[in-house]
C-alpha positions in Angstrom: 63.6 61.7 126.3 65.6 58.7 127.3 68.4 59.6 126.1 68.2 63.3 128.0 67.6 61.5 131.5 70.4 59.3 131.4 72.7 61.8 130.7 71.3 64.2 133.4 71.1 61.0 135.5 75.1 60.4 134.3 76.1 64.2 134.6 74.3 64.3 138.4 76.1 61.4 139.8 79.9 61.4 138.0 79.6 65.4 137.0 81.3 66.8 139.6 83.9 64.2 140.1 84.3 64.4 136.3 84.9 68.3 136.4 87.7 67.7 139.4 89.6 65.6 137.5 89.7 67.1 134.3 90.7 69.9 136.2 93.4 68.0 137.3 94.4 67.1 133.1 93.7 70.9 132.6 96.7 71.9 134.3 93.8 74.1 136.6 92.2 75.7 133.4 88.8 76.1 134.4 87.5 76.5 130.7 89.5 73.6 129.3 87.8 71.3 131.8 84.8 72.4 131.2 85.2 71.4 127.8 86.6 68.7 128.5 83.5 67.4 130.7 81.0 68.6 128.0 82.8 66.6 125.0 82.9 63.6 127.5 79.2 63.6 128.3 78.4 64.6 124.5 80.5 60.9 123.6 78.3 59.0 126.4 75.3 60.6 124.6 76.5 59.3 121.2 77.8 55.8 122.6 75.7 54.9 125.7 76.5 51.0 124.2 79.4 51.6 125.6 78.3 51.9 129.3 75.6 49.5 128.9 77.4 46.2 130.7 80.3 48.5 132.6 80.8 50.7 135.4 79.9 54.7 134.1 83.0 56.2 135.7 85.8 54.2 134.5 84.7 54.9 130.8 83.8 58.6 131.5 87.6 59.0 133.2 89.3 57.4 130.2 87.5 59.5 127.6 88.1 62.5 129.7 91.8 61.5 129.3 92.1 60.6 125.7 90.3 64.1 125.0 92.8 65.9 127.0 95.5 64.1 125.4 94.3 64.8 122.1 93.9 68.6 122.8 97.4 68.7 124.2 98.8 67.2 120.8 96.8 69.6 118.6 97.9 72.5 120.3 101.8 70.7 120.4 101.9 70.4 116.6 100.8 74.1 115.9 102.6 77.2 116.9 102.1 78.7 120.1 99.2 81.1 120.6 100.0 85.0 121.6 98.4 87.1 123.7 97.1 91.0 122.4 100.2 92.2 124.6 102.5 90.6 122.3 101.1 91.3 119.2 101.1 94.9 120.3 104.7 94.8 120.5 105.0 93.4 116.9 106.5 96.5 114.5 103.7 97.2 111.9 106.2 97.0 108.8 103.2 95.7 106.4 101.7 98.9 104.3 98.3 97.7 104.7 97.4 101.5 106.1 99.2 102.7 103.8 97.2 100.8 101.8 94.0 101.4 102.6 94.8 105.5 103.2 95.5 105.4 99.5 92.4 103.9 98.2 90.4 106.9 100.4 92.2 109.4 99.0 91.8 107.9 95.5 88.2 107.7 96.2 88.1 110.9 97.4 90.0 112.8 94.7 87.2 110.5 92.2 84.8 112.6 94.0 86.1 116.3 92.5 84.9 117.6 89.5 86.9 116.2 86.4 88.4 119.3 85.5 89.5 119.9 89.3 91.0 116.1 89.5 93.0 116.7 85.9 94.8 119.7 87.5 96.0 117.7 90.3 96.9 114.6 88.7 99.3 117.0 86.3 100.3 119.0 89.2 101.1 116.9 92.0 100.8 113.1 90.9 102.8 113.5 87.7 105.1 116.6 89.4 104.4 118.9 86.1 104.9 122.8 86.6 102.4 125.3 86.0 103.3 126.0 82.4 103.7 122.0 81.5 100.4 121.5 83.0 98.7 124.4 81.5 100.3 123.1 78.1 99.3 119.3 78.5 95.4 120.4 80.0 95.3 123.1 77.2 94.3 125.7 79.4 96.1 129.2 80.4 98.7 129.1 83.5 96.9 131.5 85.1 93.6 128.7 85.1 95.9 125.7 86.3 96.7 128.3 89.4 93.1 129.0 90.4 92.0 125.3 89.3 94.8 124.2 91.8 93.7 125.9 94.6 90.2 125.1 94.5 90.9 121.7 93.7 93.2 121.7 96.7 90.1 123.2 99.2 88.1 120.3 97.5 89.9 117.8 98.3 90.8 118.5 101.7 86.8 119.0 102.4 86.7 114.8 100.7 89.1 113.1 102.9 87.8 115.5 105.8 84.4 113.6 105.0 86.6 110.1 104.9 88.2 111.4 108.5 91.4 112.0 106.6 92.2 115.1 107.1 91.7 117.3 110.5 
């Protein structure tokens, strides 16, 4: 409990002058100087040696500006930060929608019956007519027709399900 009063002791009496001038290293940035002032008082906590035999505020000034000096080099030797509004002007050229719309529907047309998925997969992912299908699947045109359809009404009730489809 020693410890916690003499750093509400420390806070209470250099706090606000503290805050003020880290404002001041903060270029105004409220947040940042808050910061700053917490990690301050956190390294007085950790080294109260160091203000045993010396003035508080010199130390607690110093520290403040060695932190804020520190932060200003990390954020120098990495690339700027954007805002949202920038990033929203960014084209979207990856195909990670495109992406991720194609493992629904793949999940979705998983979901048909097996005879309903065959007919499509010959059909429209392989591009086979109605005869080459009905050849390959071993099943009458007429059946790959009616198979298609259904298949079709199927599928659009799947990604329907996945909000895919309207």
């Amino acid at each position: 409990m020693a410890d916690e009063a003499f750093i509400r002791a420390l806070y209470a009496e250099h706090g606000g002058a503290l805050l003020r001038y880290a404002l001041h290293l903060s270029g105004g940035d409220r947040q940042r100087a808050e910061d700053l002032v917490q990690e301050t008082i956190v390294r007085a906590w950790r080294h109260p040696d160091a203000l045993a035999d010396r003035p508080a505020r010199p130390w607690l000034f110093a520290v403040a500006r060695n932190l804020a000096v520190d932060a200003y080099r990390a954020r120098q030797s990495r690339p700027p930060e954007v805002g949202q509004a920038v990033l929203d002007t960014l084209p979207a050229d990856d195909d990670a929608d495109r992406t991720l719309e194609s493992w629904a529907v793949a999940e979705a047309l998983a979901s048909l019956r097996p005879d309903h998925r065959k007919v499509l997969v010959e059909t429209y992912y392989r591009g086979c007519s109605v005869a080459e299908a009905a050849a390959i699947l071993g099943i009458p045109a007429g059946t790959v027709k009616s198979r298609t359809f259904y298949a079709l009404k199927a599928l659009k009730l799947a990604l329907q399900e996945r909000g895919l489809a309207p």
